[in-house]
C-alpha positions as CSV (number, residue, x, y, z in Angstrom):
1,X,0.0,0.0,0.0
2,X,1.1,3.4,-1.0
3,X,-0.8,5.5,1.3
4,X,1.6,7.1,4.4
5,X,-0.7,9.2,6.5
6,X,-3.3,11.6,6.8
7,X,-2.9,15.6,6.3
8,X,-4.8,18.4,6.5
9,X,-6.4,20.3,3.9
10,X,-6.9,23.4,5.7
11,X,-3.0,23.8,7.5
12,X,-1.4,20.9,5.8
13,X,0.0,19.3,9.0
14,X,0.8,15.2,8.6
15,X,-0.4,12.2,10.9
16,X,0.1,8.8,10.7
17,X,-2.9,7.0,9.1
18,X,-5.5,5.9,11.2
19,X,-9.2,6.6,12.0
20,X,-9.2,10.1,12.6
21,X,-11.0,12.7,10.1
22,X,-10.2,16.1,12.1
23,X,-7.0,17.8,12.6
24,X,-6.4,18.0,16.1
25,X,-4.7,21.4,15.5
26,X,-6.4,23.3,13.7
27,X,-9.8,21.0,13.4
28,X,-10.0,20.7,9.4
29,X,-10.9,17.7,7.7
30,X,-8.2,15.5,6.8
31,X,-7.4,13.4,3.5
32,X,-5.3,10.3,2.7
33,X,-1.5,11.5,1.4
34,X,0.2,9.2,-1.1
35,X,4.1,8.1,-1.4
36,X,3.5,9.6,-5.1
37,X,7.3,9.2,-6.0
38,X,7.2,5.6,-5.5
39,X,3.8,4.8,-7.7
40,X,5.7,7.3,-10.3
41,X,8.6,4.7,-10.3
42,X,6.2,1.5,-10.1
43,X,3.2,1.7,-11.7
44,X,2.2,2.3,-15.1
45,X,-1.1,2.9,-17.1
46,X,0.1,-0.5,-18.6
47,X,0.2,-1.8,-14.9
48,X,-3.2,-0.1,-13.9
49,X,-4.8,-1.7,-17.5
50,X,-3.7,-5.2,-16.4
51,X,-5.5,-4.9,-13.2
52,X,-9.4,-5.8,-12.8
53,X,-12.3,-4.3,-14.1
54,X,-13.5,-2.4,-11.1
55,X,-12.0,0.2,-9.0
56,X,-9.3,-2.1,-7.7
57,X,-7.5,-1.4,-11.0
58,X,-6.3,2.0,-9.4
59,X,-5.4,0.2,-5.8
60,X,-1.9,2.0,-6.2
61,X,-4.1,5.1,-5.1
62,X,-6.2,3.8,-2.5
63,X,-5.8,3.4,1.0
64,X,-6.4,-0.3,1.0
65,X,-3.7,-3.1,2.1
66,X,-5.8,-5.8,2.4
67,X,-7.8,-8.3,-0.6
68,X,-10.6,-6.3,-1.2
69,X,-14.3,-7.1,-0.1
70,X,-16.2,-6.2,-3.4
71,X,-19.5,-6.1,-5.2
72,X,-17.5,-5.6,-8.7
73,X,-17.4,-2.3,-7.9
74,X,-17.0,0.4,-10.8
75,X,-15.5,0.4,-14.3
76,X,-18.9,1.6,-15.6
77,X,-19.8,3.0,-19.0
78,X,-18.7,5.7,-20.4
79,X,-21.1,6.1,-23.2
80,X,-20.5,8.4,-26.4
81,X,-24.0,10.8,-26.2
82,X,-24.9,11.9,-29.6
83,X,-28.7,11.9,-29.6
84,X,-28.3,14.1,-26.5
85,X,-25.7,16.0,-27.7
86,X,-27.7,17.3,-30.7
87,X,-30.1,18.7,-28.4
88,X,-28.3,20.6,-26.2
89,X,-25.8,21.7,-29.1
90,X,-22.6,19.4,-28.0
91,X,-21.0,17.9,-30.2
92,X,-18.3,16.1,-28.4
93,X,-20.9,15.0,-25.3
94,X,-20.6,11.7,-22.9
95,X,-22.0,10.0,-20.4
96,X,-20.6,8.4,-17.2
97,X,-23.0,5.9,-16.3
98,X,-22.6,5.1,-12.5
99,X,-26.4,3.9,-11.7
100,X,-25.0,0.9,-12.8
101,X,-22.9,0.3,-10.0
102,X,-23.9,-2.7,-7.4
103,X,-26.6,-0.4,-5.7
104,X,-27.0,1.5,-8.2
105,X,-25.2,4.6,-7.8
106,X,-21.7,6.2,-7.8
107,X,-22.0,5.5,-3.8
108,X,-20.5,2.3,-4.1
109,X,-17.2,3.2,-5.2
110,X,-17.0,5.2,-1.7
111,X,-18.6,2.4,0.5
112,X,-16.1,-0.2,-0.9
113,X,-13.2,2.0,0.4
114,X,-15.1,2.6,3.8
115,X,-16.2,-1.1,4.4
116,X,-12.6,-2.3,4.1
117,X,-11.3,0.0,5.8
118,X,-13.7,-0.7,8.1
119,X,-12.9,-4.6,8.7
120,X,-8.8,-3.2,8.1
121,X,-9.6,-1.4,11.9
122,X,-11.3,-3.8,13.8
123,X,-15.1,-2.5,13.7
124,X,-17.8,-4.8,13.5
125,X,-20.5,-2.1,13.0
126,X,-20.9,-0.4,9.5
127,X,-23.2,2.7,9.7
128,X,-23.9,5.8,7.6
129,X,-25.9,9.6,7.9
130,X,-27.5,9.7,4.0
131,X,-29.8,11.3,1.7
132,X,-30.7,7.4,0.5
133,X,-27.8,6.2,-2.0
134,X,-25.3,5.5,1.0
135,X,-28.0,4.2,2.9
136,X,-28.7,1.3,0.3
137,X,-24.5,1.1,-0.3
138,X,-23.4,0.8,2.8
139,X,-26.1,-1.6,3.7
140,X,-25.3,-3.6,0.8
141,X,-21.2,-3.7,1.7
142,X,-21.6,-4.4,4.8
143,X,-24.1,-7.4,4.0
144,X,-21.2,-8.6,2.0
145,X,-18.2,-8.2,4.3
146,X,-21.0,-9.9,7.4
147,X,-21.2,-6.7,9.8
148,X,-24.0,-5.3,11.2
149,X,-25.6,-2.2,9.8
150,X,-27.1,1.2,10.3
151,X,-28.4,3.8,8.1
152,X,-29.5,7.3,9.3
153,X,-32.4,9.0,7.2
154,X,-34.5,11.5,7.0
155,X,-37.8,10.1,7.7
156,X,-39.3,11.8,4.3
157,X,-36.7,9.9,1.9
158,X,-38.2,8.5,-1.2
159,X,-39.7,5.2,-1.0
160,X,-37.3,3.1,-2.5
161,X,-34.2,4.4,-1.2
162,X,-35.7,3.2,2.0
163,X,-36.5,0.0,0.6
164,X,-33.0,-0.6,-1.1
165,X,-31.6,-0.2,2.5
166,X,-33.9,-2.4,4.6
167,X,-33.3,-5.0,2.6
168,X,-29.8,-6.1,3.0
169,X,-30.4,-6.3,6.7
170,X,-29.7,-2.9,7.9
171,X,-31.3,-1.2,11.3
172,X,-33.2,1.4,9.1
173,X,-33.4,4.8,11.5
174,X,-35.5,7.3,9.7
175,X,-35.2,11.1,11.7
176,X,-37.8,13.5,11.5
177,X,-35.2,16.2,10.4
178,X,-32.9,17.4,6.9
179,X,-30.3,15.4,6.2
180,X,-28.1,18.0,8.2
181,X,-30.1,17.0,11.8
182,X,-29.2,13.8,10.8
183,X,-25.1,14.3,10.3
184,X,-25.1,16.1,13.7
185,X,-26.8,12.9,15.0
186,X,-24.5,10.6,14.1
187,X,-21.1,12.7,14.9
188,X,-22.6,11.7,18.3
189,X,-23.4,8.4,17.6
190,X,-20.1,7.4,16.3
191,X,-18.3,9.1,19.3
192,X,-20.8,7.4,22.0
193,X,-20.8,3.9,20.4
194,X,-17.3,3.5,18.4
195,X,-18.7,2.7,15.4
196,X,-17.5,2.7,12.0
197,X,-19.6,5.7,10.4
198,X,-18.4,5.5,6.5
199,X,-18.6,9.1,6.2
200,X,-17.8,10.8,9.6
201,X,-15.3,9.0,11.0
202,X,-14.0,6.9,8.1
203,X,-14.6,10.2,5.5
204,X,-10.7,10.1,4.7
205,X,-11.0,6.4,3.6
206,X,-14.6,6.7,2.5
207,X,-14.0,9.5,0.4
208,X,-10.9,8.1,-1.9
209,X,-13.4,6.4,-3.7
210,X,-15.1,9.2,-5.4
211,X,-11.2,10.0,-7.4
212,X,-11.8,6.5,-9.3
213,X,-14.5,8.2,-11.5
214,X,-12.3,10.3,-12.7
215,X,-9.5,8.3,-13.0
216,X,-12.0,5.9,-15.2
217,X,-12.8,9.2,-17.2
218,X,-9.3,10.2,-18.2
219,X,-8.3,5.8,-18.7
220,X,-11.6,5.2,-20.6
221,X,-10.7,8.5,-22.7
222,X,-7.1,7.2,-24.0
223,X,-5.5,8.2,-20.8
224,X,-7.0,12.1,-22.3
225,X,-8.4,14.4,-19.8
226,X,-12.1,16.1,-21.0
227,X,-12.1,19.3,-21.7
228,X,-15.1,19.9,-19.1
229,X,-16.9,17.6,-16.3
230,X,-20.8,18.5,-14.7
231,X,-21.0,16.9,-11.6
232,X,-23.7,17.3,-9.0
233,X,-22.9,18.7,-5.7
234,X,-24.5,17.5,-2.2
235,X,-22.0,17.4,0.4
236,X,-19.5,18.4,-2.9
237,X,-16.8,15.4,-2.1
238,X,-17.4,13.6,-5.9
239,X,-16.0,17.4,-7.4
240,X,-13.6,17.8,-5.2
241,X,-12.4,14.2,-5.2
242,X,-12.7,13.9,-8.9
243,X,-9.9,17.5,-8.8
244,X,-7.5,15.8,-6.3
245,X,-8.1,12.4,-9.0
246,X,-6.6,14.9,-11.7
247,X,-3.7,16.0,-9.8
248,X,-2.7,12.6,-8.0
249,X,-2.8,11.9,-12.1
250,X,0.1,14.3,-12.9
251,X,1.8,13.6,-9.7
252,X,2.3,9.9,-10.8
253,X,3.3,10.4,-14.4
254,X,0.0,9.0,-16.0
255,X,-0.9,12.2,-17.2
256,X,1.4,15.1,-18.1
257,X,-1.1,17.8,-17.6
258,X,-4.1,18.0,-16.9
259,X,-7.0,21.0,-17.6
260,X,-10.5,19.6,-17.0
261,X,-12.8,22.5,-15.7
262,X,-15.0,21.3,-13.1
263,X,-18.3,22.3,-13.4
264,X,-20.8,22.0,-10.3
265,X,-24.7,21.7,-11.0
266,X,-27.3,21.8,-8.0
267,X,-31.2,21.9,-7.5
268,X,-32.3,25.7,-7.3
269,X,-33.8,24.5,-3.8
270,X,-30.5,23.6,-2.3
271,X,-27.8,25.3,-4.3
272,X,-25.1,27.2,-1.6
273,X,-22.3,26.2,-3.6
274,X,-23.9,27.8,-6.7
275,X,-24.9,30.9,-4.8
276,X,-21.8,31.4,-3.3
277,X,-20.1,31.2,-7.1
278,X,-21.6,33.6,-8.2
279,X,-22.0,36.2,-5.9
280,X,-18.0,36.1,-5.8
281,X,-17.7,35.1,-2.2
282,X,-15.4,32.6,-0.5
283,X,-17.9,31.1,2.2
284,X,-20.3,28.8,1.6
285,X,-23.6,29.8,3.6
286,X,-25.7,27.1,4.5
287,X,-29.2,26.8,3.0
288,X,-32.6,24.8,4.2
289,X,-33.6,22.5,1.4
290,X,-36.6,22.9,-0.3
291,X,-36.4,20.4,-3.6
292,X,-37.2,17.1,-5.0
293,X,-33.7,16.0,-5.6
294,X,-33.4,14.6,-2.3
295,X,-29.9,13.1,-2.8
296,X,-28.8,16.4,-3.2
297,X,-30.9,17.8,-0.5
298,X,-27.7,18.9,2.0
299,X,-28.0,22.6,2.7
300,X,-24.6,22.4,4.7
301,X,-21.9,20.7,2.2
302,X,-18.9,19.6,4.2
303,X,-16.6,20.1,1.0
304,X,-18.6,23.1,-0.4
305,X,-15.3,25.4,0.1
306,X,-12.8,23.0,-1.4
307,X,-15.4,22.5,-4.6
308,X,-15.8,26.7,-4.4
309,X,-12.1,26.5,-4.8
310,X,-11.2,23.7,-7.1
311,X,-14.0,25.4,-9.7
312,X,-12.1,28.7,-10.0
313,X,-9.1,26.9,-9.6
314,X,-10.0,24.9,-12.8
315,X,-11.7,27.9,-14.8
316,X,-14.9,26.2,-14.0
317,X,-18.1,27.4,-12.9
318,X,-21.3,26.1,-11.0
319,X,-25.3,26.4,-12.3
320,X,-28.4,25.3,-10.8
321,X,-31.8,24.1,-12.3
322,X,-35.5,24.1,-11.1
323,X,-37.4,21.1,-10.3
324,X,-39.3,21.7,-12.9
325,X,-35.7,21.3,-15.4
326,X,-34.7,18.3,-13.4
327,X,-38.2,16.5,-14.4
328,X,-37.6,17.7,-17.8
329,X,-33.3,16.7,-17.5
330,X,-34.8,12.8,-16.6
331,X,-37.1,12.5,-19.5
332,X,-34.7,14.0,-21.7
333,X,-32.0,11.3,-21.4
334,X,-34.2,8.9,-21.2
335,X,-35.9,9.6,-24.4
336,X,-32.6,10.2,-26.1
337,X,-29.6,7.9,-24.2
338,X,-32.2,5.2,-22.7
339,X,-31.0,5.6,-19.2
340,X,-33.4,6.5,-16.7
341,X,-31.2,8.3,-13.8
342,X,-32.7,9.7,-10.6
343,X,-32.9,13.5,-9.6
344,X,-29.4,14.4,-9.4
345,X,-28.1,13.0,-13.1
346,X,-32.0,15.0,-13.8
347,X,-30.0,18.0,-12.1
348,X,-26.9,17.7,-14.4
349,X,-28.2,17.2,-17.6
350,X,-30.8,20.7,-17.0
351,X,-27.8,22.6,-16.1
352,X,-25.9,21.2,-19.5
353,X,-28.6,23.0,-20.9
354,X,-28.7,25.8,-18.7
355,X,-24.8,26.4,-19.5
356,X,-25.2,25.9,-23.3
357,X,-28.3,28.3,-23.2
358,X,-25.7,30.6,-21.3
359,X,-22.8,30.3,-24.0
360,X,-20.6,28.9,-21.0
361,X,-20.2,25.7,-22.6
362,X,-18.4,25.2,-25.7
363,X,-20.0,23.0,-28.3
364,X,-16.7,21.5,-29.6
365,X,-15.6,20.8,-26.3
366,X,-15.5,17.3,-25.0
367,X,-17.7,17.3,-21.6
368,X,-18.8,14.7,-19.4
369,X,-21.9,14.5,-17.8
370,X,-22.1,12.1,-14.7
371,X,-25.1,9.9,-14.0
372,X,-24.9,8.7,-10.2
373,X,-28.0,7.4,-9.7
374,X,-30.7,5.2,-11.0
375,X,-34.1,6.5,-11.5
376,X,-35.6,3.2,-10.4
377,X,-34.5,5.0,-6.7
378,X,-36.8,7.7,-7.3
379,X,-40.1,7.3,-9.3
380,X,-42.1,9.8,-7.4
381,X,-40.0,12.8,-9.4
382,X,-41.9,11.8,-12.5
383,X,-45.4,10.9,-10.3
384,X,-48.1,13.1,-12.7
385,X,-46.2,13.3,-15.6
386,X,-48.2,12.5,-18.5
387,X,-46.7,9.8,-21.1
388,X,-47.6,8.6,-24.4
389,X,-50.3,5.6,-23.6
390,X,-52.4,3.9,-25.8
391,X,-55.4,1.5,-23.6
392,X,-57.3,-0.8,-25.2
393,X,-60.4,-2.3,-23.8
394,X,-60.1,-5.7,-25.5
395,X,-57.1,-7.3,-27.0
396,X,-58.3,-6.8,-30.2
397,X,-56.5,-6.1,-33.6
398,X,-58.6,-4.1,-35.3
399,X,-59.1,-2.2,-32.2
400,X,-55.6,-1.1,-32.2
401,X,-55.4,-0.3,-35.6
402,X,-58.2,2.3,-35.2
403,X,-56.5,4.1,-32.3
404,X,-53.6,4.3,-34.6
405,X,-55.9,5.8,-37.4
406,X,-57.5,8.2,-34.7
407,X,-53.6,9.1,-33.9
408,X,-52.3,9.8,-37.2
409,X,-55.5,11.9,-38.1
């Protein structure tokens, strides 16, 4: 294993790596830090292309010694978009397609990080605070690596994310309260009880796994950077992970340079990291949701100053859409990709549009829009939406034929 410690991202002190995910200095949140001369010297993009089809293949830059515990985890599509790309006006457009993951969002990729890191420590309870993805994830790992589980949700979570959760076995806790009641609940609870909270105390581990979407990007690309990435922002650790993936890139010799500008999208109802773009300031205010894109429902990002940063820092920027343009975002890539994606993928593809309406994306250049969650999860965003039906009251061929005829007329 490459990793050597932990350091801060707020005053850059070093500690050894354990579970810890505050600097006991200066109290900022703390990442995993790499021995990036020694993967430079070791391992190749001919080494990481031999390895397996998952998120293993980039082990060099994870903080895992140990055989993996694993639903297949990653190494999902990167789909070429045309039909979608000639209605928004891009020309060079693609799709990552993470609700194909194990559960059935990009969430996995974190959880498989977290749950061995969990067994690597010694816990034998696996919990989680979530807005339903991580819920049904780290229910799902922890099923497979045989610990016991909680999830923490607001008790108003869609349907199915509930379901996904319960049943793998986990002790479902739903909280009357935003998902931001429910963090501060479980700081305490992982203090109290000493268990392994995937993203509170684990967070350094837990959050690796976001980089590997990137990383999957750039290999799946010809080892070529996009030109531009839209990812959707809750507690903002997939943008910022996905910038410290570009870097660690360059670092390690597998790129040479690297100029992807990050582009964040949120739900007009929860959208602090959008408002603070572009009213020019450096703080990130927090908000009280008010949308139906519930996974992205956190009005208190814990990374929403390091994505602030790593946008301008990449020449990026940061949109938001309407509920209304997320309903309209589902159906849209749906009816032109075939993949139904829940409210956040909804979120990214109306603020492609958004930005092209704008003139802040170019149509030549190559983006990637990421999908990192499947709409199965949330059916009630399209409840009253009216779709193209034909009924027939008896199974009758001339029947249909003169529905057709009434159709055509």
């Amino acid at each position: 294993m490459y990793a050597r410690g932990l350091v801060c991202r707020v005053c850059g002190k070093q500690t050894k790596l354990e579970v810890r995910y505050y600097c006991d200095s200066c109290f900022g949140p703390l990442e995993i830090e790499y021995d990036y001369a020694a993967i430079r010297n070791q391992v190749t993009p001919a080494h990481v292309a031999a390895g397996p089809d998952s998120i293993w293949r980039y082990g060099a830059l994870l903080p895992i010694a140990r055989k993996p515990v694993d639903l297949s985890t990653g190494w999902t599509p990167l789909l070429r978009a045309e039909r979608l790309g000639d209605r928004l006006g891009l020309r060079d457009l693609w799709i990552k397609n993470d609700s194909v993951n194990p559960t059935f969002s990009f969430k996995d990729r974190n959880v498989a990080v977290a749950v061995n890191s969990a067994l690597a420590y010694g816990y034998d309870t696996f919990a989680c605070a979530s807005t339903g993805n991580l819920a049904g994830s780290v229910a799902g790992f922890a099923a497979r690596a045989g610990l016991r589980s909680y999830v923490f949700v607001p008790s108003d979570l869609e349907r199915n994310k509930l379901l996904s959760a319960a049943v793998y076995g986990a002790t479902l806790v739903t909280v009357d309260g935003n998902y931001d009641a429910v963090n501060r609940l479980c700081t305490q609870i992982a203090e109290e009880y000493g268990w392994a909270f995937a993203n509170i105390n684990l967070r350094p581990f837990y959050s690796e796994g976001s980089k590997t979407v990137m990383f999957e990007i750039v290999e799946q690309l010809g080892w070529q950077p996009p030109d531009a990435v839209i990812v959707p922002m809750a507690g903002a650790s997939l943008l910022t992970k996905m910038n410290k993936a570009l870097r660690e890139m360059v670092k390690v010799g597998w790129l040479t340079s690297a100029q992807t500008r990050l582009i964040g999208a949120q739900p007009e109802g929860c959208s602090p990291v959008v408002r603070a773009f572009k009213s020019g300031s450096e703080d990130v205010a927090p908000v009280v949701p008010d949308t139906i894109a519930k996974s992205l429902a956190i009005g208190d990002p814990a990374d929403g100053h390091f994505a602030l940063r790593a946008i301008r820092e990449s020449n990026g920027t940061a949109e938001a859409a309407s509920d209304a343009e997320i309903v309209d975002g589902i159906r849209l890539l749906a009816q032109t990709e075939g993949i139904f994606t829940e409210t956040a993928g909804g979120t990214v593809v109306a603020v492609a549009r958004r930005l092209r309406e704008q003139g802040l994306l170019d149509p030549q250049e190559r983006t990637v829009l990421c999908i990192t969650g499947n709409g199965l999860k949330t059916p009630e965003a399209l409840d009253g939406e009216i779709f193209s039906t034909i009924r027939l009251d008896r199974a009758n061929l001339s029947a249909f034929e003169a529905v057709l005829d009434e159709r055509a007329a």
